[in-house]
C-alpha positions in Angstrom: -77.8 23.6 -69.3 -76.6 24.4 -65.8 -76.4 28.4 -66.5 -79.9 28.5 -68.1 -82.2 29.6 -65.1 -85.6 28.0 -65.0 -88.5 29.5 -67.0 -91.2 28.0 -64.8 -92.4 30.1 -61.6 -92.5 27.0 -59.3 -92.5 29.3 -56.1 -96.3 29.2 -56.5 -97.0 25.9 -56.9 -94.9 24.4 -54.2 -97.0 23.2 -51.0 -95.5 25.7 -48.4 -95.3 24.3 -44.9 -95.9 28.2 -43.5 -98.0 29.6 -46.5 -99.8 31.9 -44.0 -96.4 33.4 -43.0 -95.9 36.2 -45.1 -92.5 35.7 -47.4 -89.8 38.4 -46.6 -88.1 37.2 -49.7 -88.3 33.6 -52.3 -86.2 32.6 -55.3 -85.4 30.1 -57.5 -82.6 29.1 -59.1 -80.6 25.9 -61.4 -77.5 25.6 -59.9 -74.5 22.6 -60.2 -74.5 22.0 -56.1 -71.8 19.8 -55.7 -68.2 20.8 -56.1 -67.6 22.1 -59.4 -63.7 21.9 -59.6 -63.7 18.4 -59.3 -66.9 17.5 -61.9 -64.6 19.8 -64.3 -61.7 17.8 -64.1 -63.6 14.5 -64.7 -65.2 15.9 -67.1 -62.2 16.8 -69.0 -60.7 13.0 -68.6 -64.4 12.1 -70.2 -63.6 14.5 -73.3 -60.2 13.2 -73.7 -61.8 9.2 -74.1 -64.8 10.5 -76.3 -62.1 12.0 -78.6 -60.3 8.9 -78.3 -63.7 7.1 -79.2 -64.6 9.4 -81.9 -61.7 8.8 -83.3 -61.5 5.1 -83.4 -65.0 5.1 -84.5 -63.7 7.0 -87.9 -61.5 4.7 -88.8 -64.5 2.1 -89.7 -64.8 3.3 -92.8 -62.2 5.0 -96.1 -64.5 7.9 -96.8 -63.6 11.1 -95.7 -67.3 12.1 -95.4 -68.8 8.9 -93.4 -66.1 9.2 -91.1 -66.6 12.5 -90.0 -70.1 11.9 -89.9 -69.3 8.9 -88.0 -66.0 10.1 -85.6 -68.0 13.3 -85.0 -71.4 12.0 -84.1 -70.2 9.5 -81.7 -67.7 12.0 -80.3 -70.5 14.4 -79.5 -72.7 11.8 -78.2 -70.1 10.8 -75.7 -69.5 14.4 -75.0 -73.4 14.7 -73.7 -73.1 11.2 -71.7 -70.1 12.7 -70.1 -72.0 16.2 -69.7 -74.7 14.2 -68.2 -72.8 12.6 -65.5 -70.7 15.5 -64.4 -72.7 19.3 -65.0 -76.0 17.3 -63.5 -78.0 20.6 -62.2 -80.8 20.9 -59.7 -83.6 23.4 -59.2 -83.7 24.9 -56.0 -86.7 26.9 -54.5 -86.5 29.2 -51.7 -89.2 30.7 -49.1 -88.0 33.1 -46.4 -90.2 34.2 -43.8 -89.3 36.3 -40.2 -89.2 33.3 -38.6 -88.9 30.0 -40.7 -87.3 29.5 -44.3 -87.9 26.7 -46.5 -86.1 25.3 -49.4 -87.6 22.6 -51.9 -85.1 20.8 -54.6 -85.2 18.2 -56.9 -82.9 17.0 -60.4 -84.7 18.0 -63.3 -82.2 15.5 -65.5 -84.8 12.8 -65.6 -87.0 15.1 -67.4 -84.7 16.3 -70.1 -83.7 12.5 -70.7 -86.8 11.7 -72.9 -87.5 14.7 -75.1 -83.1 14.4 -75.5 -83.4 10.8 -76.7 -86.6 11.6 -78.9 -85.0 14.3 -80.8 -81.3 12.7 -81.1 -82.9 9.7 -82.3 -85.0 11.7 -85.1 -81.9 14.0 -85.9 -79.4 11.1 -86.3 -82.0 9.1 -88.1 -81.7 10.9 -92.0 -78.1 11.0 -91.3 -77.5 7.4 -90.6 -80.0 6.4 -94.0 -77.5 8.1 -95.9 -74.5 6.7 -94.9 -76.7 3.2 -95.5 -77.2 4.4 -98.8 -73.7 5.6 -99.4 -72.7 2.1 -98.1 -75.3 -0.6 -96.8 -72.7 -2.3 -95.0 -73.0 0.0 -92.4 -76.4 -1.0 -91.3 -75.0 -1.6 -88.0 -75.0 2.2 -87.2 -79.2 2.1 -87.6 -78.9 0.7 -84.0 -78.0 4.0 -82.1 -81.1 6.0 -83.4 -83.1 3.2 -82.7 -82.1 2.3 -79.0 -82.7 6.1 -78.1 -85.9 6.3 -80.1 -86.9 2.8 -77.9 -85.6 4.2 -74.6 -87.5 7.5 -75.2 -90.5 5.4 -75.5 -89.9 3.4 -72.8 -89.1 5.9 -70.3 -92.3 7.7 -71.1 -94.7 4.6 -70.7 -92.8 3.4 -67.4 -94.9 4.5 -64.0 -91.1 4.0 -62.2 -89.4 6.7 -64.6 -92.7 8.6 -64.0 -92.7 8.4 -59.9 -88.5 9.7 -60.0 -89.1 12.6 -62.4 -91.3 14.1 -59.6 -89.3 13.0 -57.2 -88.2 16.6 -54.7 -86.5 17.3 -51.2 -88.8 19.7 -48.9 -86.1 21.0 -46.3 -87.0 23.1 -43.3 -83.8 25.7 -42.0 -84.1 27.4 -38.7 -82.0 30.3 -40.0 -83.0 32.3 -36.4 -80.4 29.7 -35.1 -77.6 30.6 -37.4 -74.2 31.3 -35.5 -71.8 31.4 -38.0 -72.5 32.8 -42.0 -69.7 31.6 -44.7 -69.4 33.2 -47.9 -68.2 30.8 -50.8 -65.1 32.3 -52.4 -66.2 32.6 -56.4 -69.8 31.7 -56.3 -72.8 33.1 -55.0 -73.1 30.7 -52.3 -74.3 31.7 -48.3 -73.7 28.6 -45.8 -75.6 29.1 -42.6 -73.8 27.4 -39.2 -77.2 26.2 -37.7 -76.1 23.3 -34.7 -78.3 20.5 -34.9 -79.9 17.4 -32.7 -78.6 14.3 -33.2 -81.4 12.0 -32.2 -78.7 9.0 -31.6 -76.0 10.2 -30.0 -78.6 12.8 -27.8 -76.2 15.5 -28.0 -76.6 18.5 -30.0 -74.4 18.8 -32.9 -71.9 22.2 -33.4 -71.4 22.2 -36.9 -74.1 21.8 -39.2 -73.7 24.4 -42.3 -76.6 24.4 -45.2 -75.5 26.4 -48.1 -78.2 28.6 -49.8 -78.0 29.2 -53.7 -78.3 32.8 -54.3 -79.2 33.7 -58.4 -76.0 35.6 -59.9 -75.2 38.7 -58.3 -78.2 38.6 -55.7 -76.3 37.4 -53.0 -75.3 40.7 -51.3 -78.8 41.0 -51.3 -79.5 37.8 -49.5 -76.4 38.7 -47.1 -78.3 41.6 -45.9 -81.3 40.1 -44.9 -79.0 37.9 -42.5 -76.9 40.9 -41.6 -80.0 43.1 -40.6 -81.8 39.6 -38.2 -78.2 38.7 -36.9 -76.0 41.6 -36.6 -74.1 39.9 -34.0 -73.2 36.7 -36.0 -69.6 36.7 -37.5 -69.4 36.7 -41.2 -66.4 34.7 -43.2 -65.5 33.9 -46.9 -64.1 30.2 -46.5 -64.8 27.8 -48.9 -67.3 24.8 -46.9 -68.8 21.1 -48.0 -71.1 21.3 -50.7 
């Protein structure tokens, strides 16, 4: 999930722009980086209509046992569509150097999607011959084990699904140019001011702030780096875009 940090080291594998630049510091991190408040309180209207769904889907059946098995399978599968949609989490990769900093990024969701449908399908699979056998009416509910078990399939033949799964954002940030530093109030957030070019309007732009992930408790650590290159740039805690 979103609070699981990322077993892989990718910092060496990623094609640095300024690999002969020696790294001052480099991280990586999974982080939700989006607004959380607002993904928690959809997610929390999704729970309420997955209950609601769960429920109705109980009432299929008189026995106590196929309709929890029923109710509370559906209920959790909705519960891991809804997770899907709003705790999506990315992997972020930092590089900082003296004088350049790179971050590289990309949604690792599209590669949980086919081992998740895989194993839900094989899990749900036993279950579902025993309700058949308990009641072959229901034969109907053999075609939720075998859509996933098709999709998984699909997904991992397709070249498209193969192309997005790599899919990943290089970003360049000329932190030398930083003239404002914003602490996120209750996560360990840093957003950098850095004005930018607008190649259309020919004007340089004021306002510009990318937010750097810091892992859990690190970001003191990250703040001092800034603090020690630009000891004249003012430092606030304000809440910014994300």
């Amino acid at each position: 999930m979103w609070f699981i940090q990322p077993k892989q080291d990718y910092i060496a594998q990623i094609p640095w722009e300024h690999v002969d630049e020696p790294a001052v510091m480099s991280w990586q991190i999974r982080a939700r980086n989006y607004d959380t408040p607002a993904a928690n309180a959809l997610f929390v209207v999704f729970a309420l209509i997955s209950l609601g769904g769960g429920y109705f889907m109980a009432l299929v059946d008189e026995s106590l046992l196929v309709s929890v098995l029923i109710g509370g399978g559906m209920f959790i599968l909705f519960i891991l569509i809804a997770m899907s949609m709003t705790h999506q989490t990315a992997i972020l990769v930092y590089r900082f150097t003296e004088t350049h900093a790179e971050e590289c990024s990309w949604k690792p969701q599209m590669d949980a999607v086919k081992p998740f449908l895989k194993w839900s399908a094989i899990i749900l699979m036993p279950i579902v011959v025993v309700i058949i056998i308990m009641d072959p009416s229901l034969i109907i509910t053999s075609l939720g084990p075998l859509a996933m078990g098709f999709a998984a399939w699909m997904m991992g033949s397709s070249k498209g699904y193969q192309e997005i799964a790599r899919g990943s954002r290089h970003d360049e940030l000329d932190w030398r140019k930083t003239d404002k530093i914003y602490l996120y109030p209750g996560r360990d957030i840093i957003g950098l001011n850095i004005p930018w070019y607008h190649p259309e309007l020919d004007e340089v732009i004021p306002e510009g702030i990318r937010e750097i992930y810091c892992r859990e408790g690190e970001r003191e650590n990250v703040l001092s780096f800034f603090k020690s290159r630009l000891p004249e740039v003012e430092i606030v805690e304000e809440k910014f875009h994300l």
